[in-house]
Backbone bond lengths (Angstrom), bond angles and torsions (degrees), N, CA, C in turn:
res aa  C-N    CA-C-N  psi(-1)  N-CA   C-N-CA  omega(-1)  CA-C   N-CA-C  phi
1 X - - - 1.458 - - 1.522 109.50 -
2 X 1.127 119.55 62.39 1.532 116.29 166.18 1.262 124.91 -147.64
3 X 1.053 137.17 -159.63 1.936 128.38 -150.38 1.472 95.80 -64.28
4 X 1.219 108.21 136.39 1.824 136.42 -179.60 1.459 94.12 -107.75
5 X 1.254 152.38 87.84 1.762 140.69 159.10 1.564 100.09 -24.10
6 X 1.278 99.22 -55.92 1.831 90.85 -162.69 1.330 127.93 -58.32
7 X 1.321 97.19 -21.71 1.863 117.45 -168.02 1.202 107.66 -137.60
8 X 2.043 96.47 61.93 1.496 103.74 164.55 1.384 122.37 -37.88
9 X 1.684 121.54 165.33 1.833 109.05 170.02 1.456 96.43 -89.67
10 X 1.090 93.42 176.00 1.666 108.31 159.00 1.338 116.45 -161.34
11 X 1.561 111.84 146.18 1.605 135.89 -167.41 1.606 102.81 -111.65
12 X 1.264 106.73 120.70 1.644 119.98 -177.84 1.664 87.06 -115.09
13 X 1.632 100.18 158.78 1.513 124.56 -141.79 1.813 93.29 -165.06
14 X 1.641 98.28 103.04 1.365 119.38 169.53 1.578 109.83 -62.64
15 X 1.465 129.01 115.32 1.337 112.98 174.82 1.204 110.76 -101.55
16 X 1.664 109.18 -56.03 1.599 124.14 163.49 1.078 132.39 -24.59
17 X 1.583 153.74 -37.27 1.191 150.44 -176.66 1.585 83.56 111.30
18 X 1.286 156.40 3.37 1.472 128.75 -155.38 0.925 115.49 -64.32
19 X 1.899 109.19 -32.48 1.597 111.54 -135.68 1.967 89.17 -117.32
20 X 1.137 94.36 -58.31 1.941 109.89 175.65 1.533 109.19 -95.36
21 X 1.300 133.83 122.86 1.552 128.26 146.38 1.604 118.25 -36.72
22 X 1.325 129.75 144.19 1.114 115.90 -172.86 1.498 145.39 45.74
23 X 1.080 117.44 43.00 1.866 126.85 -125.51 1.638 91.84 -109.21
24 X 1.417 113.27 -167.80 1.882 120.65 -169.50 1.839 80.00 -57.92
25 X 1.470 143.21 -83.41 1.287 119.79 -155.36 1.446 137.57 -29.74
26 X 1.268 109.87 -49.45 1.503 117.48 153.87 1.788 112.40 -34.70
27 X 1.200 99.66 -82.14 1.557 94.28 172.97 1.228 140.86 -23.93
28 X 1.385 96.02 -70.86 1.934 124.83 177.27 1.513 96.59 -53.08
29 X 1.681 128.71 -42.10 1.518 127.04 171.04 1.917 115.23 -40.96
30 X 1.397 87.97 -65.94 1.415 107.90 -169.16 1.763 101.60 -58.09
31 X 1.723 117.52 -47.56 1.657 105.57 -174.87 1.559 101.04 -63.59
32 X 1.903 136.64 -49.70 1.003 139.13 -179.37 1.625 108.38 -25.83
33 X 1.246 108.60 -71.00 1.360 109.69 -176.77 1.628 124.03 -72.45
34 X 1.003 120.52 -35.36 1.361 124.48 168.00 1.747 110.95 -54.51
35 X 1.338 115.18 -40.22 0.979 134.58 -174.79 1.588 118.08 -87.57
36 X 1.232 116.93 3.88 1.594 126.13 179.16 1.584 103.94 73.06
37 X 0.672 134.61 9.70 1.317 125.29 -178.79 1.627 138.80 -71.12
38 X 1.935 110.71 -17.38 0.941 118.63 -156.22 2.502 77.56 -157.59
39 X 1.731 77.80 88.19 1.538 105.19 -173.03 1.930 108.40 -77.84
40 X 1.812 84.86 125.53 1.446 67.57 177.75 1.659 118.75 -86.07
41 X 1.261 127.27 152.38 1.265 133.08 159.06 1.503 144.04 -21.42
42 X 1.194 109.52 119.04 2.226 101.61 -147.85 1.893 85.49 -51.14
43 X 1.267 109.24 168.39 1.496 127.50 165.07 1.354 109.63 70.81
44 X 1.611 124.09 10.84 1.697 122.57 -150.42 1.866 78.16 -113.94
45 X 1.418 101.59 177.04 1.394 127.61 177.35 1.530 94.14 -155.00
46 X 1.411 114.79 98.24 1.180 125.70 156.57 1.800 120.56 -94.28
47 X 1.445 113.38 127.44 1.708 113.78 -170.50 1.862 99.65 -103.84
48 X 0.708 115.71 -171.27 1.381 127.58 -178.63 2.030 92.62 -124.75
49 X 1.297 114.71 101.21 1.908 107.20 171.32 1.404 117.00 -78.11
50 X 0.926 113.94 114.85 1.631 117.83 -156.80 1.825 98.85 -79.53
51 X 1.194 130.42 -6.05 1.427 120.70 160.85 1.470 121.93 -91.57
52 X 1.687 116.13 -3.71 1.180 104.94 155.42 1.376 129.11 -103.08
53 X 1.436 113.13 25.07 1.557 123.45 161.13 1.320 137.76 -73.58
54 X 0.920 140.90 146.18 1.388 132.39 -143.07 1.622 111.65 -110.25
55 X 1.338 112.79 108.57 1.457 115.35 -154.52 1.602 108.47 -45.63
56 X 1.228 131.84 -6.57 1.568 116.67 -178.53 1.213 97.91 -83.78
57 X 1.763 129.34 -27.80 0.933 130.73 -175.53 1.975 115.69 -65.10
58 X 1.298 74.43 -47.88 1.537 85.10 171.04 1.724 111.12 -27.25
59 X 1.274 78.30 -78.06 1.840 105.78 -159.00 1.501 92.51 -55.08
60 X 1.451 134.57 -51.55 1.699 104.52 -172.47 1.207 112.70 -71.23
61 X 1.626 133.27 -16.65 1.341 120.77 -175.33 1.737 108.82 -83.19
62 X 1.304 109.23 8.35 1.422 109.23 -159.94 1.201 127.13 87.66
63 X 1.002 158.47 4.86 1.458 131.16 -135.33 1.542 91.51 -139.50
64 X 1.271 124.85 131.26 1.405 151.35 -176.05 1.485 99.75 -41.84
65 X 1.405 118.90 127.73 1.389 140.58 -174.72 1.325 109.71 -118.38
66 X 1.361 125.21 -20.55 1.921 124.11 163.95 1.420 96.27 -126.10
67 X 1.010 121.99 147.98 1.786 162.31 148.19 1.786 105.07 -62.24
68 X 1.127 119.48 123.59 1.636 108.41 146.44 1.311 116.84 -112.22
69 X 1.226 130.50 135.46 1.644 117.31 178.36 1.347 109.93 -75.58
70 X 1.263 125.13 165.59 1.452 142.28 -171.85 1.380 128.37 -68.24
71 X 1.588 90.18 -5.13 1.958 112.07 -167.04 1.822 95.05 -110.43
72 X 1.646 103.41 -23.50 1.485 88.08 176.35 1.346 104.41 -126.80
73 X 1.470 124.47 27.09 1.701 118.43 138.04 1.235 98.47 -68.71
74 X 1.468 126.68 -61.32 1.828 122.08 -152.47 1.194 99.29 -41.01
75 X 1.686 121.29 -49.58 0.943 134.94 -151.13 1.309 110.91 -71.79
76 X 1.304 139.88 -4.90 1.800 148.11 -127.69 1.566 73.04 -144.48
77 X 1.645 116.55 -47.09 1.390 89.06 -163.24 1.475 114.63 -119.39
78 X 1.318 132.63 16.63 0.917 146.21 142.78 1.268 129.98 -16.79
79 X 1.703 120.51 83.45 1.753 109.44 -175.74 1.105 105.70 -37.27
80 X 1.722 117.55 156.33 1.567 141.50 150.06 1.357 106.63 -31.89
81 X 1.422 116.54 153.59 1.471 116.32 162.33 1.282 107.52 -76.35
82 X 1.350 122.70 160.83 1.179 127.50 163.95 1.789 109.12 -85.97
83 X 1.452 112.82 125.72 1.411 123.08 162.39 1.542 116.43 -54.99
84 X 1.629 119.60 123.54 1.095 118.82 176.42 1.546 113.27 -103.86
């Protein structure tokens, strides 16, 4: 059982989502660019859209994944009534 020349191996690599949700492509995306790898174009303004990020991503970089509105903090923190 050891190296065959004729019958190299080979390693296949999900990019699409087919097989895993969120899978090595997602990833390998996010190090590419973080990592300079995938240059943007002289004269371009490329942003990062923060609703097409991928909530796991979210959560390890930190960055807030629910909203509360301002009517239901008060409301969260709103002393008890007092019983009369």
């Amino acid at each position: 059982a050891g190296y065959d020349p004729s019958r190299p191996p080979v390693a296949t690599f999900d990019w699409d989502n087919t097989s895993i949700k969120n899978d090595a492509g997602d990833a390998m995306m996010f190090w590419m660019l973080r990592n300079d790898k995938v240059l943007q174009p002289p004269k371009k303004n490329w942003r990062l859209k923060r609703g097409a990020t991928p909530q796991w991503y979210k959560q390890r970089a930190g960055v807030r994944v629910k909203a509360q509105s301002g009517a239901a903090r008060v409301a969260r923190f709103r002393p008890p009534r007092a019983s009369a």
